[in-house]
Structures are given as structure tokens and as C-alpha cells.
N, C-alpha and C positions, 0 to 999 in steps of 0.2 A: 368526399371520397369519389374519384374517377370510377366512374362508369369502365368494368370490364372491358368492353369489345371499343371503346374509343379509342383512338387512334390507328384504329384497320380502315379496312375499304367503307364500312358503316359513317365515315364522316365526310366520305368524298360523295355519297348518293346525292344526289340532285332533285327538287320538286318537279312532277312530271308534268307538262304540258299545261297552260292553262285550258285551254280549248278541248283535251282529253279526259280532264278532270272534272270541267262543267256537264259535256256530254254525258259521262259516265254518271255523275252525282243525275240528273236528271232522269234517270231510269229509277231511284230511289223513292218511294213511297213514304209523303208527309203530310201531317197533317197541316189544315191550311188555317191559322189564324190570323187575329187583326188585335198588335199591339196597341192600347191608347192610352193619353194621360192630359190630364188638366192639373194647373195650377200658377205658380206665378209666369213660368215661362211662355203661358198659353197651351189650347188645347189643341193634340196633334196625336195622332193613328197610322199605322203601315200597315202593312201586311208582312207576315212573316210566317217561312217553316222552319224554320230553328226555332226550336224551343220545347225546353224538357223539364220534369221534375228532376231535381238533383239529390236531396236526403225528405224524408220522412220528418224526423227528428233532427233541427226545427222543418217544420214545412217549406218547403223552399225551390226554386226552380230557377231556370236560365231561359234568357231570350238574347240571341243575334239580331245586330240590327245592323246597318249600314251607316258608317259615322259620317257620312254627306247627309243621310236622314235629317228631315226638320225632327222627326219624331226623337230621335237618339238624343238630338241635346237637350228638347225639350224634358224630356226622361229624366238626363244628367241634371237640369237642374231643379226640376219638382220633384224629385227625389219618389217618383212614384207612379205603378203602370198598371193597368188592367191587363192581362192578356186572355184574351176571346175568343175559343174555340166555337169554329164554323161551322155551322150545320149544312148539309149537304143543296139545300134550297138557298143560300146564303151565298152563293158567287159571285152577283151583282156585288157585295159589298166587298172581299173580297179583292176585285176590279177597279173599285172606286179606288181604296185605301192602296193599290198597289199604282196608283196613278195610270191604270188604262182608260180610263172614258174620260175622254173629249170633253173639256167644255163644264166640266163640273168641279163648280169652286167650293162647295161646303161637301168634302166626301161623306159627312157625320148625316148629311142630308137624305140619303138612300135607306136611313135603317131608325129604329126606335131604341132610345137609348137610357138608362137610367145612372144610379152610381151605388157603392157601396161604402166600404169605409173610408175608403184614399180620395172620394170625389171623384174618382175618374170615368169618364166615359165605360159605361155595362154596357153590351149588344144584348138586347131582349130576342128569343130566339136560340140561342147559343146552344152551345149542346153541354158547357163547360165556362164558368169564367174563373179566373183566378186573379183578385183584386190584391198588390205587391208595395211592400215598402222597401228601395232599392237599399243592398247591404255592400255592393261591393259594382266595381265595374273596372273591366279589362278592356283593352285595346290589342285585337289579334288581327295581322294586317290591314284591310277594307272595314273591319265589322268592331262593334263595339261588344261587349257581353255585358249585361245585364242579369246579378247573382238579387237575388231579390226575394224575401222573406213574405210567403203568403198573410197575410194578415185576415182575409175574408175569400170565403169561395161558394161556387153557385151550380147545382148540377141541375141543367135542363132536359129535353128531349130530345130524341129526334137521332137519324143518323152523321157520323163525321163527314164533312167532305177532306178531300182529299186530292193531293198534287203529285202527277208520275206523269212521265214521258208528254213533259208540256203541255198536258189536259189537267181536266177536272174529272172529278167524278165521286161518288159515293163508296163508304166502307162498308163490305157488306156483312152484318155479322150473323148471317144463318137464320 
């Protein structure tokens, strides 16, 4: 069934500005994790702030990645990710896994790392991990999505950190 208002002025709108919409999204407050995963493809980490629960019922959540990512394909084909919520003392790592420091070849190297049920790389420290067996995966322009069935999860301490107006900084919760 046609959508009501299509074929009005609603099909001629146009995407606004990339450089309007970067600026704009970066005033937005997220939190800052570090997606990883081991297995046949090898083992590979990003950093990312997309990334949400999506139903309750099954457990399940989404993570954005960059489909240039080593980590994206590696994902696609071990079929399985940890994602690592960052503790506000956690930046370094972070920086590693978003490819800012110089010079450093094992990013996995800056932090203590364990595994849960999928084998993937745990960040010890975490404030949050949610260990994933991948159920579904999109391709939406630049970024791949990852629909992904929690299988194991780990609540730690500590405060979130957090990414707005191209800082860091901590969530304060009173």
C-alpha cells in the first residue's frame, strides 16, 4: 500500500549537508564503547558510539560499524562480538581501538582482557559488557549494523564515559 503523502513535495526533500549533519550529530551525548571479536577471521576491536539495546524479549541489541572496519568483517565472519562499555578512566583504550595513538600495533595491549561465552575479547574494568551471537546484519550507506542476540552479560563498576562536542568526559549520575 502507497504511503499517503508520497508523491507530494515529501519525495523531492533532499539529505542535508554532510558537514551540517556531522557538526550537528556531534553535539549529541554517547556513550563510548569498544566493539571486539575473535575467531576464525581473527581478532579485531573498534571503538564505537552507535550502539543500542533493541528488544528485551530476546535480549538483543545493535552496534554501527564502519564497513572499511578490519573489525566489521571480522564480525561478519566469526559471527560474534563483545561490546564493551567504557568506564570513564578508560579513554586510553578508547584511543587505541579508535586508531589515535601512534605507533601502537596490538590496541588489545593497553587493557586486561578476558572472554565469556563467544571467546571474544571482555575489557576487565568495563562498567557494562554484552557478549553477542550475530542474528542479522545490514548495510546502511558507510556503516554495516550488527542485530546481534546477547547470549552473556557482565555488570561492573564504576562511572560511563562518554562522547559530545569532540571531548570526553564522564556521566554524572548525582
Amino acid at each position: 500500500m502507497p504511503h499517503p503523502r508520497r508523491g507530494s513535495a515529501i519525495d523531492d526533500l533532499q539529505p542535508v549537508a554532510r558537514d551540517v549533519f556531522v557538526s550537528a550529530m556531534s553535539r549529541v551525548a554517547n556513550g563510548v564503547n569498544v566493539v571486539s571479536t575473535d575467531g576464525l577471521a581473527g581478532r579485531e576491536g573498534v571503538t564505537v558510539s552507535s550502539a543500542c539495546s533493541v528488544t528485551a524479549e530476546p535480549p538483543s541489541l545493535l552496534a554501527c560499524i564502519h564497513q572499511q572496519s578490519a573489525a566489521a568483517t571480522a564480525i561478519e565472519h566469526n559471527g560474534v562480538f563483545c561490546l564493551n562499555v567504557l568506564a570513564v578512566d578508560q579513554q586510553r583504550v578508547s584511543e587505541a581501538f579508535a586508531g589515535r595513538i601512534d605507533g601502537l600495533e596490538d590496541r588489545f595491549a593497553v587493557a586486561r582482557w578476558r572472554t565469556l561465552a563467544t571467546g571474544c575479547p571482555v575489557l576487565e574494568g568495563a562498567v557494562a559488557v554484552f557478549d553477542c551471537k550475530v542474528d542479522h546484519m545490514l548495510t546502511e550507506g558507510t556503516h554495516r549494523i550488527f542485530i546481534a542476540r546477547v547470549v552473556a552479560a557482565w555488570e561492573g563498576q564504576g562511572v560511563p564515559l562518554v562522547y559530545s562536542r569532540r571531548s570526553y568526559s564522564g556521566l554524572d549520575l548525582g
